[in-house]
C-alpha positions, 0 to 999 in steps of 0.5 A: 463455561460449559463441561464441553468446553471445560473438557476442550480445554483442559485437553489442548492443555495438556499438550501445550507446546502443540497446542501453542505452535498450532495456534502460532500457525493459524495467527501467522496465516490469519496476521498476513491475510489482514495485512493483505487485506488491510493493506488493500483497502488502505492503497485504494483509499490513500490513492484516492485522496492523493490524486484528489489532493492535487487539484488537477483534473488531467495531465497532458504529458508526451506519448508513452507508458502509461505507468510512467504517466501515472509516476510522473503524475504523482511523484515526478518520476523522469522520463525523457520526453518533452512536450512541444513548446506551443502545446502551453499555448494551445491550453490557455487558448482553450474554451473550459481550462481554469488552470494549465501550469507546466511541470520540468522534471529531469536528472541534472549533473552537478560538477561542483557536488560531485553528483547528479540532482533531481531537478522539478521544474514547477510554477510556484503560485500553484505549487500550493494547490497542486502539493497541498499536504506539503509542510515547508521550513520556510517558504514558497519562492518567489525570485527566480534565484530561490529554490526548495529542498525535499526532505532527504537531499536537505537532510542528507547535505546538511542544509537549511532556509537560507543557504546557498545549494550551488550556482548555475553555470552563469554564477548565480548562487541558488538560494533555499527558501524553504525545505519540504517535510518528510513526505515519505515519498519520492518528493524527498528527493528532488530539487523544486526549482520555478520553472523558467529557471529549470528551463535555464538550467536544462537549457530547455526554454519552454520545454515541459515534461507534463502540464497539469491541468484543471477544469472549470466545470468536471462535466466538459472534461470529456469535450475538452480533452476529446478537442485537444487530442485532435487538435494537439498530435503527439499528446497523451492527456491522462486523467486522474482515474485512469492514473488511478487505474493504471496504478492500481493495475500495476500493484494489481500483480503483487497483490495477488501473488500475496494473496496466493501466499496467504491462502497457502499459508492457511491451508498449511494452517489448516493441515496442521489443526488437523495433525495437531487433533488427531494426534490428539484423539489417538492418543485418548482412544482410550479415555474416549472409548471409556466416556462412550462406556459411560454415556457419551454420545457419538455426538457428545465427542463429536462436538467435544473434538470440535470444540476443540479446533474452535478454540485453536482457531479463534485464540490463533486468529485473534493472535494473530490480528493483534500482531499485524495491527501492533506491527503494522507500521514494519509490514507497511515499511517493507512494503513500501520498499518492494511495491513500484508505487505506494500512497503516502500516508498509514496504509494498515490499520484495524478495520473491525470488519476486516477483522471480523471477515478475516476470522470468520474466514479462519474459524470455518477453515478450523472447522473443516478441519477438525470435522474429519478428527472428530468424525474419527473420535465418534465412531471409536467403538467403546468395547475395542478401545478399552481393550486396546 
């Protein structure tokens, strides 16, 4: 270590509780910049890969919002609209379609439980290929009578594989042949019933709210969907980048107010290295007019007084990225609960080059802070300090 450094410290030592609080602001601004940022990526990236996961190409679903698409799309939000029956038909008929399978997504009252269950409708041969991140407690149905349970409503009325979870209007019991793991998502919520049996319940034969669809070959995607817009009126076919951008759109806004606040939180950061410096340097008039006495160059304090906010902003900042990445997992819960639409999965985590940015960020906004201290240090005159 060198006596520059040396002295740095041993200066910000003396005053500890300042010195302690103004690091405490600079990690507090630094931790809530990698968050933002961390989280950023981390939506991106877990958007990606669940679109990917669902192995369609585009959803054809009836003419509206394009945020309600994109919900219905990834976790079977309800609208209410429905899809003209002959529009399954027209997909099957259709030159370049490997796979169309209808999706039934509606709010069903249940008189006998006093509530209102979330009903998705879904044929189960492709229920795996479509939700294939899913772990099931027992199985896929295979009858008509048989059903899955997401997590919560399994959770909240104390069911298992095997139990009756009520009857339809014409008394036949719906058995549960399986119960979704924790997905920490909407999915947690519905009642998978096949679909015929949504359409019975909903008495909506052939009714459908989207029908996901999947190409043979992705480059006739274009010609394909091109074909069935003019030939299907009343139809919106969505492909899974523009769910992605509509998604990505929508959080767009809260991302940008947090960074709004991230960046005044580090200019208050900021301010505060700077009071924190200067009423340093104040208070050792003296003893720096005495070093100028002595030897010392102007630069010689310059630097001294530099050094100075280098170490409050590098201890801050690498406080601060180990609290966010320590306490990543309750700033990704209360996210989870503000923001419309968040990817399942770990969203915050220590990316070493978001790391890096964010205190290369933080160290250059310590230095411009501590140049307008240290450029007061250096021109205090040897002579008028030691009388004063």
């Amino acid at each position: 270590m060198s006596g520059y450094l040396k002295l740095a410290v041993k200066n910000l030592l003396r005053h500890r509780i300042r010195s302690a609080l103004t690091m405490l602001g600079i990690a507090a601004s630094v931790g809530v910049l990698f968050s933002v940022l961390s989280f950023n990526s981390g939506f991106n990236k877990g958007l990606a890969e669940e679109l990917d996961r669902t192995g369609l190409h585009f959803m054809v679903v009836p003419s509206g919002c394009a945020h309600e698409v994109a919900a219905l799309v990834l976790h079977g939000a309800v609208i209410p609209k429905f899809l003209d029956t002959g529009v399954m038909q027209h997909l099957q008929e259709t030159s370049g379609i490997a796979m169309a399978t209808p999706i039934l997504v509606a709010q069903q009252p249940n008189p006998q439980k006093e509530r209102i269950d979330l009903i998705y409708g879904v044929d189960m041969e492709v229920l795996s290929a479509i939700k294939p991140g899913w772990q099931i407690n027992g199985k896929i149905p295979t009858q008509d009578n048989e059903i899955l349970l997401g997590h919560e409503v399994a959770d909240h009325e104390g069911l298992k594989p095997g139990d009756v979870f009520t009857e339809t209007a014409e008394g036949t019991p719906l058995v549960i042949a399986g119960v979704v793991g924790l997905t920490g998502s909407q999915d947690d919520a519905f009642v998978y019933l096949p679909i015929q049996t949504a359409q019975q319940i909903l008495e909506r034969p052939g009714a459908a709210t989207a029908i996901g669809v999947k190409v043979t070959d992705p480059e006739r995607m274009n010609e394909i969907t091109d074909a069935l817009t003019a030939a299907v009126p009343g139809i919106q076919i969505v492909t899974m980048g523009q769910v992605m951008n509509s998604i990505a759109n929508l959080a767009a806004s809260a991302r940008a107010l947090s960074l709004a606040i991230v960046l005044i939180a580090v200019l208050i950061s900021a301010v505060g290295v700077m009071n924190s410096i200067l009423m340093s340097v104040f208070e050792r008039s003296q003893e720096i007019g005495m070093m100028r006495a002595v030897g010392a160059s102007r630069q010689d304090v310059f630097r001294i007084i530099l050094e100075e906010t280098t170490i409050l902003s590098l201890t801050g900042g690498v406080f601060g990225i180990a609290i966010a990445t320590l306490g990543s997992k309750l700033i990704e819960a209360f996210v989870r609960s503000v923001m419309p639409f968040v990817p399942t999965g770990s969203l915050i985590s220590f990316d070493p080059f978001l790391a890096l940015g964010s205190m290369l960020f933080i160290m250059v906004i310590g230095l411009c802070a501590g140049l307008y201290p240290a450029c007061k240090a250096s021109k205090i005159h040897p002579v008028e300090a030691i009388k004063g």
